[in-house]
DRENVEX-307812 format. One record per atom (N, C-alpha, C, O): residue number from 1; residue in one letter; atom name; x, y, z. Coordinates in steps of 0.02 Angstrom, whole numbers, plus 50000, padded with zeros to 5 digits. Atoms other than C-alpha are relative to their C-alpha. Layout:
// residues N
- NUM, A, CA, X, Y, Z
...
This chain:
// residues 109
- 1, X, N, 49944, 50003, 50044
- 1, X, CA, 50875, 56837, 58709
- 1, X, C, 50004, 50064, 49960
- 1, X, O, 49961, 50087, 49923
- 2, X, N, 50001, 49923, 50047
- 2, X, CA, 50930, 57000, 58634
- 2, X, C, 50033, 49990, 49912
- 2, X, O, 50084, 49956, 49904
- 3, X, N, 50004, 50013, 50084
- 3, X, CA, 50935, 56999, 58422
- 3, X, C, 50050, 50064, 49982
- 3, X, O, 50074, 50102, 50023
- 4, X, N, 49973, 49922, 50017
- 4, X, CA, 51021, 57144, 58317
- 4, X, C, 49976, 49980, 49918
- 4, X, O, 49983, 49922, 49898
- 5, X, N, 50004, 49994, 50062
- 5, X, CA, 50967, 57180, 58132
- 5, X, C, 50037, 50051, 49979
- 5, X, O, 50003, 50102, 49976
- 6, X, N, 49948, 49955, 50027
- 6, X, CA, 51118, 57284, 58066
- 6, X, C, 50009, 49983, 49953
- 6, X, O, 50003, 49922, 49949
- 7, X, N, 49964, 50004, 50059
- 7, X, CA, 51183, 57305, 57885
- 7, X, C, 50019, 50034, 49982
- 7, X, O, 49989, 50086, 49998
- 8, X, N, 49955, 49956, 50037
- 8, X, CA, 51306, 57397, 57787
- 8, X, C, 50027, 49995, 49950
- 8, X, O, 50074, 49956, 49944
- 9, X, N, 49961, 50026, 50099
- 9, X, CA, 51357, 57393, 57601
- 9, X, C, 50033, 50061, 50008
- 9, X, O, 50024, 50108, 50048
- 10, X, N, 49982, 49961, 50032
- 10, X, CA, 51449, 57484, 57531
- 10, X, C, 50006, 49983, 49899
- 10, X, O, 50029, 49930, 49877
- 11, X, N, 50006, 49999, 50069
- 11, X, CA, 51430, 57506, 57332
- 11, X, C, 49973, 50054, 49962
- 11, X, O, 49972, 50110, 49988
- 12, X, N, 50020, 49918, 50033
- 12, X, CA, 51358, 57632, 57194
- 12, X, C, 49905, 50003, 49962
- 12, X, O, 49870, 49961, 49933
- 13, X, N, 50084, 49981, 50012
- 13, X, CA, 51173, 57690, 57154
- 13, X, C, 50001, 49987, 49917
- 13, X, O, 50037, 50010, 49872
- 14, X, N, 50015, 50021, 50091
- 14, X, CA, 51112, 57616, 56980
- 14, X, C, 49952, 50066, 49979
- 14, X, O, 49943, 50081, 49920
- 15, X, N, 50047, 49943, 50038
- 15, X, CA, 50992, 57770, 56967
- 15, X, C, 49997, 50053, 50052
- 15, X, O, 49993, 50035, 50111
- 16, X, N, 50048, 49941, 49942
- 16, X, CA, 50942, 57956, 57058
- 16, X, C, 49956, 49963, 50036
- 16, X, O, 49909, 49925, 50025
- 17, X, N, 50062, 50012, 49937
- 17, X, CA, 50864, 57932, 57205
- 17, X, C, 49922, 50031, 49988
- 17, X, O, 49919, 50092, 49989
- 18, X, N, 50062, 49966, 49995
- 18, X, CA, 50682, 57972, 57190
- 18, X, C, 49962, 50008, 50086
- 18, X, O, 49961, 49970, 50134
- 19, X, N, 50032, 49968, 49933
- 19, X, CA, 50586, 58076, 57332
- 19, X, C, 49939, 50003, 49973
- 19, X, O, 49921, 50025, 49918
- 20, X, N, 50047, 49997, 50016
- 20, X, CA, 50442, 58055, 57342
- 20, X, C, 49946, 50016, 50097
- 20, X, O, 49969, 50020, 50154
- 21, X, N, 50038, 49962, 49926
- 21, X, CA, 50284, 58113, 57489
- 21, X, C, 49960, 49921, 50037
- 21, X, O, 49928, 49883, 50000
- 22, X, N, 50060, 50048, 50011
- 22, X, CA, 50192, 57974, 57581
- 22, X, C, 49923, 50023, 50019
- 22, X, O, 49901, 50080, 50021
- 23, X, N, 50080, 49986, 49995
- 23, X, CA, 50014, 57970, 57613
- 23, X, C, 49988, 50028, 50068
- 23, X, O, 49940, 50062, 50084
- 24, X, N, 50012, 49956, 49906
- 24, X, CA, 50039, 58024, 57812
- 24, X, C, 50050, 50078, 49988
- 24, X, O, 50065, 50116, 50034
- 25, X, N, 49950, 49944, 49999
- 25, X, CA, 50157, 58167, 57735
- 25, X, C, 50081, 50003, 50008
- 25, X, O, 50111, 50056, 49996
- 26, X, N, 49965, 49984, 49989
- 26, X, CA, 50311, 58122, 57779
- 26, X, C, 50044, 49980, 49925
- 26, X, O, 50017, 49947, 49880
- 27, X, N, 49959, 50014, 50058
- 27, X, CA, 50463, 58112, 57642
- 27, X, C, 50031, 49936, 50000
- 27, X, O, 50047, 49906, 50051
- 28, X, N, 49967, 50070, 50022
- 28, X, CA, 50537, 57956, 57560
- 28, X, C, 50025, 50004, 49955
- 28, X, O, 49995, 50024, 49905
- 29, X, N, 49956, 50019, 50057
- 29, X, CA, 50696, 57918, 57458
- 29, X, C, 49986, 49923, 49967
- 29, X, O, 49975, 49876, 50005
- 30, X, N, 49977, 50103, 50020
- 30, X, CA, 50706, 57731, 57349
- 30, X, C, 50074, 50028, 49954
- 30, X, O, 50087, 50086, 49941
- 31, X, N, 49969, 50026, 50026
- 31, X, CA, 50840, 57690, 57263
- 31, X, C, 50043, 49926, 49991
- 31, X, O, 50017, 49880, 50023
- 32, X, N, 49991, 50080, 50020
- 32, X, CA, 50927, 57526, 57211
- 32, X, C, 50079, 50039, 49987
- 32, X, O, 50097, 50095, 49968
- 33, X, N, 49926, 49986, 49976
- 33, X, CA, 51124, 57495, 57252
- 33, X, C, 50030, 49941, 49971
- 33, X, O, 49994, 49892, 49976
- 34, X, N, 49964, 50037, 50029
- 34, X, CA, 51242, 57390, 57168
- 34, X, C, 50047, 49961, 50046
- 34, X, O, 50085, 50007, 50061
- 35, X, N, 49941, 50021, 49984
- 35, X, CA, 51370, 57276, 57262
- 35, X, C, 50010, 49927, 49974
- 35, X, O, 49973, 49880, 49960
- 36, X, N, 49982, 50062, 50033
- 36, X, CA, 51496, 57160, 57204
- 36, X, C, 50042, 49935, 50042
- 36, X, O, 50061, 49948, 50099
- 37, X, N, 49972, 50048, 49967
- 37, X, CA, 51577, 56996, 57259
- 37, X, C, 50013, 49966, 49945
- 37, X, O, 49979, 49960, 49894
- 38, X, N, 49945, 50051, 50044
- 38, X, CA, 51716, 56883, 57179
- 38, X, C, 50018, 49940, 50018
- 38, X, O, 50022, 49927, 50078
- 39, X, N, 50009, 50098, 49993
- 39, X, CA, 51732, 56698, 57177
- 39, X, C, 50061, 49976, 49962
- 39, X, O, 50088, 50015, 49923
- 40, X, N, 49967, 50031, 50062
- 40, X, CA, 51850, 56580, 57087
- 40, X, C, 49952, 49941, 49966
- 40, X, O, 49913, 49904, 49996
- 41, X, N, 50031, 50077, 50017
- 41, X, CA, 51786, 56445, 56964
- 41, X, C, 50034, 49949, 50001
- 41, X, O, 50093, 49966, 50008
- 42, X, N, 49969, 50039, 49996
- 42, X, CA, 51842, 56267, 56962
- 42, X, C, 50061, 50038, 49954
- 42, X, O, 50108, 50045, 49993
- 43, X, N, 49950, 50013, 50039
- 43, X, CA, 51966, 56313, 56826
- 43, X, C, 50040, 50061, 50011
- 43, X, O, 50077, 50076, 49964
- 44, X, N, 49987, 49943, 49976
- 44, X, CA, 52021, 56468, 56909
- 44, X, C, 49996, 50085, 49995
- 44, X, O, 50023, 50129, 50027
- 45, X, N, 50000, 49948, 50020
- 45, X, CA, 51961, 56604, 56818
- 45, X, C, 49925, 50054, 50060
- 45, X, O, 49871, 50031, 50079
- 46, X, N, 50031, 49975, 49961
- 46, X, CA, 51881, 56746, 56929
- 46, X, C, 49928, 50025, 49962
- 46, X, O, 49914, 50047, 49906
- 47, X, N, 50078, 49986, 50000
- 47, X, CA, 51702, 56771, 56937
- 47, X, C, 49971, 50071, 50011
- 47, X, O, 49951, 50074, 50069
- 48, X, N, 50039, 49958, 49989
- 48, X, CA, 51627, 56921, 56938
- 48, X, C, 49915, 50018, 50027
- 48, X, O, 49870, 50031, 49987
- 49, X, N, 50092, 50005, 49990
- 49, X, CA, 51442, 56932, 57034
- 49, X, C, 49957, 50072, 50052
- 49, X, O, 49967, 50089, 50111
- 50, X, N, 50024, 49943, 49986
- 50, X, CA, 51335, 57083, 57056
- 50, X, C, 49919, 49989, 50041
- 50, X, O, 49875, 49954, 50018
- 51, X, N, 50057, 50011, 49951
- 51, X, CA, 51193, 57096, 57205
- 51, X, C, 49973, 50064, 49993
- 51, X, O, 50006, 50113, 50009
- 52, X, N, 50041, 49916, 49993
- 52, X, CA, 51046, 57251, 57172
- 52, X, C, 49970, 49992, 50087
- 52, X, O, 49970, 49939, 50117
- 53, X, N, 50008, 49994, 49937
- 53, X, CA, 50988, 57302, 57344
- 53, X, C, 49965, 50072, 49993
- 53, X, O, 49989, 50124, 49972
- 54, X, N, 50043, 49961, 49994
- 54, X, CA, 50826, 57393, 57376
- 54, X, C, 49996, 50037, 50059
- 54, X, O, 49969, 50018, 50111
- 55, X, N, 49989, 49939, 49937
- 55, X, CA, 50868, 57560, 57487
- 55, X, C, 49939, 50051, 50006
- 55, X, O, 49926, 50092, 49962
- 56, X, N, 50036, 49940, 50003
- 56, X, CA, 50724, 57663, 57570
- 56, X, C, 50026, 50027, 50057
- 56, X, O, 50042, 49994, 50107
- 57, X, N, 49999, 49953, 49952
- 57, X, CA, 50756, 57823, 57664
- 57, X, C, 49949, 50049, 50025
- 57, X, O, 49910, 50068, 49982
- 58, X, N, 50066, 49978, 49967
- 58, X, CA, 50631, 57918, 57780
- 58, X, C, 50006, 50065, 50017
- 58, X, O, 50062, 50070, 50043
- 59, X, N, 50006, 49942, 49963
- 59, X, CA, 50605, 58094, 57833
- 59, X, C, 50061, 50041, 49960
- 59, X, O, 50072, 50049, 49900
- 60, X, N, 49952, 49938, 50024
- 60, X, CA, 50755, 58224, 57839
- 60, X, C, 50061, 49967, 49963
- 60, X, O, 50088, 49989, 49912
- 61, X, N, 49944, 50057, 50050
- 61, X, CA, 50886, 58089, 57781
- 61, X, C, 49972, 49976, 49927
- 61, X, O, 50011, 49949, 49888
- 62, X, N, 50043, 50021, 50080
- 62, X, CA, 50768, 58053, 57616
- 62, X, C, 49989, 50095, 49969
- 62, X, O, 49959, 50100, 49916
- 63, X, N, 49991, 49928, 50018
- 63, X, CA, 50782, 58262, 57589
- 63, X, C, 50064, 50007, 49966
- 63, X, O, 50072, 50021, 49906
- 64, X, N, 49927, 49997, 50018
- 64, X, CA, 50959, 58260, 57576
- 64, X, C, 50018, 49943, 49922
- 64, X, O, 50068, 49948, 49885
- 65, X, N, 49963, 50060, 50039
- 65, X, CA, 50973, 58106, 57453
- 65, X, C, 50006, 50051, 49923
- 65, X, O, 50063, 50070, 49910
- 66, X, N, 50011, 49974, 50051
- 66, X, CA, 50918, 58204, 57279
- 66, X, C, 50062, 50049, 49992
- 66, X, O, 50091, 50061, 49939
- 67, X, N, 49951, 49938, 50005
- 67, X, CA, 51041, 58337, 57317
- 67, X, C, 50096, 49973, 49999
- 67, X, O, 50142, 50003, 49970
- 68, X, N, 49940, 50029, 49981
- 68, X, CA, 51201, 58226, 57372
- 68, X, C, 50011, 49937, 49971
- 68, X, O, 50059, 49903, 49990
- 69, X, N, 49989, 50064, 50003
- 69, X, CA, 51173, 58074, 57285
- 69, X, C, 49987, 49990, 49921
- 69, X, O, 49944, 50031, 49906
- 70, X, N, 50014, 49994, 50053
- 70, X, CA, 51166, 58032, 57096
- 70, X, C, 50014, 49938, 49991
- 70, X, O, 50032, 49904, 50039
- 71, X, N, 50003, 50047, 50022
- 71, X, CA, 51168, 57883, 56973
- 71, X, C, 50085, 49978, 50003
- 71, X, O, 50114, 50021, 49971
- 72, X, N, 49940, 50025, 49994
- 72, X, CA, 51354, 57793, 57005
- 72, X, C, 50026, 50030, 50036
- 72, X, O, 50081, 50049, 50018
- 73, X, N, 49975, 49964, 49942
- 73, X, CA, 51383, 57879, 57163
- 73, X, C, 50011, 49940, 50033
- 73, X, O, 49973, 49892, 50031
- 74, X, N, 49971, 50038, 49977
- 74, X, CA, 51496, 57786, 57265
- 74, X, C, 49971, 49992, 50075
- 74, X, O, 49990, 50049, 50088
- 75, X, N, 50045, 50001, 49910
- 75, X, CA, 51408, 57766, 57460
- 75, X, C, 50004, 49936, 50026
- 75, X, O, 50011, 49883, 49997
- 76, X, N, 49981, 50024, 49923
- 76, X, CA, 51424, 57692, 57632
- 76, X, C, 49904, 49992, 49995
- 76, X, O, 49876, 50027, 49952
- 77, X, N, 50033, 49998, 49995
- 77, X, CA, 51250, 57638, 57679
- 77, X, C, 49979, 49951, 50068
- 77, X, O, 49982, 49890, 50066
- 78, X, N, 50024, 50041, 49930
- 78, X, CA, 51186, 57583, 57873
- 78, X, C, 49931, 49995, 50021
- 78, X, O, 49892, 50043, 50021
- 79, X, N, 50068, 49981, 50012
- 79, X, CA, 51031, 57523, 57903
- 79, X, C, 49971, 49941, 50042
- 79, X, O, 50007, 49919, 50087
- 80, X, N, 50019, 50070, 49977
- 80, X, CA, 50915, 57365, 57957
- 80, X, C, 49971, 49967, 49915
- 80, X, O, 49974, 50001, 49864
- 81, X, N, 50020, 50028, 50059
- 81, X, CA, 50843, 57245, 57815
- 81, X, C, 49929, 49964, 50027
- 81, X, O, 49923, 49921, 50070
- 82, X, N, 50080, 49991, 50004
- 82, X, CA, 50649, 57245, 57806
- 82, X, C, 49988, 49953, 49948
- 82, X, O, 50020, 49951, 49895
- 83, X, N, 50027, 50041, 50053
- 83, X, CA, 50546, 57105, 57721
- 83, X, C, 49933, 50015, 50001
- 83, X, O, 49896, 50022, 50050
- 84, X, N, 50086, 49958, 50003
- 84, X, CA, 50379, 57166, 57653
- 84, X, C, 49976, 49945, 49945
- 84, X, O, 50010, 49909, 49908
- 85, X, N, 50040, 50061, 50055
- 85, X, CA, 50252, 57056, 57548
- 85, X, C, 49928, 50059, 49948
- 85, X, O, 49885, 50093, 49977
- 86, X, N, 50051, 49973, 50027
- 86, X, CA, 50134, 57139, 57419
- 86, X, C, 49949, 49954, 49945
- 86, X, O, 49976, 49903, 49924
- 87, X, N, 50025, 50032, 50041
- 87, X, CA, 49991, 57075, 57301
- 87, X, C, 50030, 50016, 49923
- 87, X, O, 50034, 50074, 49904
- 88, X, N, 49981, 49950, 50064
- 88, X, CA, 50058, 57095, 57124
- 88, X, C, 49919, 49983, 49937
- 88, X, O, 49872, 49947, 49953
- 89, X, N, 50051, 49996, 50023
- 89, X, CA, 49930, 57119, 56971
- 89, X, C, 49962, 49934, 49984
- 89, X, O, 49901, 49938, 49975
- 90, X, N, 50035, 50060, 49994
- 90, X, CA, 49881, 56945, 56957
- 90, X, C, 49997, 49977, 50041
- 90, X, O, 49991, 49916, 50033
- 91, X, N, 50029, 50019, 49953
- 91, X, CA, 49849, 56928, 57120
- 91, X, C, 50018, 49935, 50038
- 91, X, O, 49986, 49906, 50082
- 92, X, N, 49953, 50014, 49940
- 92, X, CA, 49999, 56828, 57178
- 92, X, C, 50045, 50042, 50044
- 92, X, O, 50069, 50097, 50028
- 93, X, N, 49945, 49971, 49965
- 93, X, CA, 50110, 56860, 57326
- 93, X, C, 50062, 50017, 49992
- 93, X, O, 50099, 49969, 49998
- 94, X, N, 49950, 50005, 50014
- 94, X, CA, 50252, 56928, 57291
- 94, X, C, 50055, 50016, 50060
- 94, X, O, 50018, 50036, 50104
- 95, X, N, 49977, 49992, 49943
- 95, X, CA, 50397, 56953, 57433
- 95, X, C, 50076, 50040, 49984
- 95, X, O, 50109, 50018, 49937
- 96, X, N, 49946, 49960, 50022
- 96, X, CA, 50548, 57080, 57429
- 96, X, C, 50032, 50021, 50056
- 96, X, O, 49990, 50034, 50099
- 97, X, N, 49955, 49988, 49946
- 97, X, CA, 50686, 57124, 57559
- 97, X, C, 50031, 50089, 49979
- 97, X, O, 50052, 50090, 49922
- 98, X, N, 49978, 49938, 49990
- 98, X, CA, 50742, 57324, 57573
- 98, X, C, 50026, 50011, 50067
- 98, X, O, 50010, 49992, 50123
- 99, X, N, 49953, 49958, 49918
- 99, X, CA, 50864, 57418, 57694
- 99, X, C, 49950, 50048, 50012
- 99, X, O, 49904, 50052, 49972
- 100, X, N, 50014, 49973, 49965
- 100, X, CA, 50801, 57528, 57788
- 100, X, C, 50073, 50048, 50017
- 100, X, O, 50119, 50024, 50050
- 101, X, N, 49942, 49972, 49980
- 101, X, CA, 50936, 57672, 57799
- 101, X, C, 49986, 50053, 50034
- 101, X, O, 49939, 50091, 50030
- 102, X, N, 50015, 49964, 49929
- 102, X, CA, 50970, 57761, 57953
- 102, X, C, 50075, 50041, 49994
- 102, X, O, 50085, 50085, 50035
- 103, X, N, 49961, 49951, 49999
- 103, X, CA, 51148, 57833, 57887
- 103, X, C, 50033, 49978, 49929
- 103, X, O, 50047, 49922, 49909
- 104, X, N, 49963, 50004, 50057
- 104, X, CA, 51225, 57865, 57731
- 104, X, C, 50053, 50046, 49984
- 104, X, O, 50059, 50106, 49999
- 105, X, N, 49935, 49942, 50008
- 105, X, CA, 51383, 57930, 57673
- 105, X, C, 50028, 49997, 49919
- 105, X, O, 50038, 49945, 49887
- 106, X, N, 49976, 49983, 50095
- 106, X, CA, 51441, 57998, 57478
- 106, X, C, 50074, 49962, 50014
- 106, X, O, 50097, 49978, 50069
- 107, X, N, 49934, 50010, 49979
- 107, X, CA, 51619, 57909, 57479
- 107, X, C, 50048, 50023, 49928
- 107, X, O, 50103, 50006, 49906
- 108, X, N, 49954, 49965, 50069
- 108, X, CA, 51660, 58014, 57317
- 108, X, C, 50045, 50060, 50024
- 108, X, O, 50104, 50073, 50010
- 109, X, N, 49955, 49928, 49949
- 109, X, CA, 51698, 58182, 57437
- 109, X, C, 50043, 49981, 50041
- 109, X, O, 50074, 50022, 50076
């Protein structure tokens, strides 16, 4: 049976991208992405509801981010969605979902 893990937001960066090195050398962007979605309530007044979304980028695409990308920058973002589990300091599990981006586009230019 063949699967596909695709995603695409579009929305705006709550902060600079940070670059950072990993431990095998290669480069890495994070940042965190804003998108919104609207609802009605029973009584009809519209809802406003905001989703953060944890974006990492890898290699020569995580080069580019610092330079092209800033805090309320408007962006296109394509990618897969990665679930990773870490210990946190008390030594429960904690579990967190991130894209994985494989193309991004400024949609301010």
């Amino acid at each position: 049976m063949k699967t596909q893990n695709n995603i695409q937001l579009i929305g705006y960066l709550g902060a600079d991208p940070v670059l950072r090195t990993a431990v095998n050398g290669a480069k890495l962007a994070r940042f965190r992405m804003a998108t919104d979605y609207y609802r009605r309530s029973k009584s009809g007044t519209v809802l406003k509801k905001t989703t953060w979304h944890n974006i990492i980028v890898w290699n020569k695409l995580a080069e580019l981010c610092p330079g092209n990308f800033i805090k309320g920058s408007h962006i296109l973002v394509q990618g897969q969605i990665r679930h990773r589990t870490y210990q946190d300091d008390s030594g429960h599990t904690q579990h967190f979902a991130e894209v994985r981006a494989s193309q991004l586009l400024n949609l301010d230019r």
